[in-house]
Steps between C-alpha positions, in 0.01 A plus 500: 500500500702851345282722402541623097617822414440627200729769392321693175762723356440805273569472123821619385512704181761399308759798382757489244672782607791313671535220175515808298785671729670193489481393155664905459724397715606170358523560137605919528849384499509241282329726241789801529760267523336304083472849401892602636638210290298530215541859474883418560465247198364745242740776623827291466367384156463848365061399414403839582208509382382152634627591867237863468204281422625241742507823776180608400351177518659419871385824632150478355465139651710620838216806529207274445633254770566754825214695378225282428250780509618714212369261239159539676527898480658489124199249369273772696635778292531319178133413532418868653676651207299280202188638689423113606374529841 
């Protein structure tokens, strides 16, 4: 008769850090490239106004995407300047 080995392995803490590079990494481009045409869009059809907010709007959503940890710091300061603690 074999003898049984048990193997006991150590648990492995999951880590999102390389989804989270990858998910950059996947939808980075495809976000510039929506924003390129659109902004191309409201440029060729003279909506001034509409393309500003629409820039706004991309960079605010492009800022809280590669920098997740701003909103963290801004809610701290909101809260930090209302005197909430």
């Amino acid at each position: 008769m074999l003898p049984h080995i048990v193997i006991a392995a150590a648990p492995v803490a999951l880590s999102s850090s390389g989804l989270v590079s990858y998910l950059q990494n996947l939808f980075g481009p495809l976000f510039l490239g929506i924003v390129g045409i659109v902004a191309i869009f409201f440029l060729f059809t003279r909506e001034i106004i509409r393309f500003v907010q629409f820039f706004v709007l991309a960079v605010a959503i492009a800022v809280i995407f590669y920098v997740p940890g701003i909103v963290r710091s801004l809610a701290m300061g909101i809260a930090h300047a209302l005197g909430v603690h």
